[in-house]
N, C-alpha and C positions, 0 to 999 in steps of 0.2 A: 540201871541194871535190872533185866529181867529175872526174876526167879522164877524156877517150878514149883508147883502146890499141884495136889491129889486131894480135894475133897469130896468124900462118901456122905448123902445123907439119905435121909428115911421119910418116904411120905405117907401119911395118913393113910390106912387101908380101906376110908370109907369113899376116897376119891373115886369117878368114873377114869376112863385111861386117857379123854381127852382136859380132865382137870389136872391128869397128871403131866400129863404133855406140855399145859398151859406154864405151870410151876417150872418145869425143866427150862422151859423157855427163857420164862423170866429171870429166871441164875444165869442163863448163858448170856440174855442181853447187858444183865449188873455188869459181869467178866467185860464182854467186847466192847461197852459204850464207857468203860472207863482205863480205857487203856491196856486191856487184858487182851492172849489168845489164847481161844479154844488150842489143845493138840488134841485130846482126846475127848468123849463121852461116851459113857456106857449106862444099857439100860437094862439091871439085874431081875428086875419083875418083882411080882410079891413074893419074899422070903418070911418064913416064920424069923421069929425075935428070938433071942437067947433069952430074955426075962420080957415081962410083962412091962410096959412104956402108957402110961395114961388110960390103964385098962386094955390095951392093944397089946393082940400076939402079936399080928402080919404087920408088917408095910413093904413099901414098896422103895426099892432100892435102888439110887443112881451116884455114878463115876462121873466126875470132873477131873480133867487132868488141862493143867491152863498153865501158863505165863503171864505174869502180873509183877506189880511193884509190888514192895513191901506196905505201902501203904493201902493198896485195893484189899487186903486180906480183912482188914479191921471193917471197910465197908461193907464187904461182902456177908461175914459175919453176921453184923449184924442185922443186914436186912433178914437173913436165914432165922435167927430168933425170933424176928416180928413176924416171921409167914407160922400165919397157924397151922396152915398143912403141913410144916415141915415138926418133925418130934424127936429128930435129933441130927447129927450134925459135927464131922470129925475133918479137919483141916489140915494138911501135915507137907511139910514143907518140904522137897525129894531131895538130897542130895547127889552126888553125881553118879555114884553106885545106885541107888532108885532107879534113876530118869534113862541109865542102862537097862536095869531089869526090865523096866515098864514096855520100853522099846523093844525088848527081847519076846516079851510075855504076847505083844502087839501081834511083833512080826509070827509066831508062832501059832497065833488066833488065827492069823489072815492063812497062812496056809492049809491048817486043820481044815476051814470053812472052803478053802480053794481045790481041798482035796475030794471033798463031797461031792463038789458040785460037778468035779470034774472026773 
């Protein structure tokens, strides 16, 4: 049984934008080469911190929204602790009201940006 998970973390603001890329990468390939799927990723940019993190105001802020077993979460995890670039790291499980919202929030992004352009 596939679950959804929504995990937010924070990269290092001393990265260039292609060491951050690199990083994103390598969480999305942990996810898909262990039984995982992408549905979503988003990429928030640099936001200021609510507090101070290892002497760091900025970092850099990415969206995971995936399907995985209950057991990929504890892998995942913990590679995220081992990455020095990463400085924190929130994991949260969606239930079926979530994985609504999220799809609502989705479809509502995609027309905003559909209306721009159009």
């Amino acid at each position: 049984m596939l679950n959804q998970y929504e995990t937010v973390f924070i990269c290092t603001p001393v990265l260039s934008e292609p060491q951050v890329k690199e990083t994103v990468k390598k969480f999305k390939d942990i996810i898909t080469s262990n039984g995982g799927e992408m549905v979503n990723e988003e990429n928030w940019g640099m936001k200021k911190l609510a507090y101070p993190i290892q002497k760091k105001s900025t970092g850099f802020y990415n969206l995971f929204e995936f399907k995985a077993e209950p057991s990929l979460i504890k892998k995942f995890e913990i590679e995220l602790r081992r990455e020095e670039r990463i400085i924190r790291f929130m994991t949260v499980k969606l239930d079926k009201y979530a994985v609504e919202y999220s799809e609502k929030r989705r479809r509502l992004q995609k027309e905003k940006t559909e209306n721009k352009e159009g």
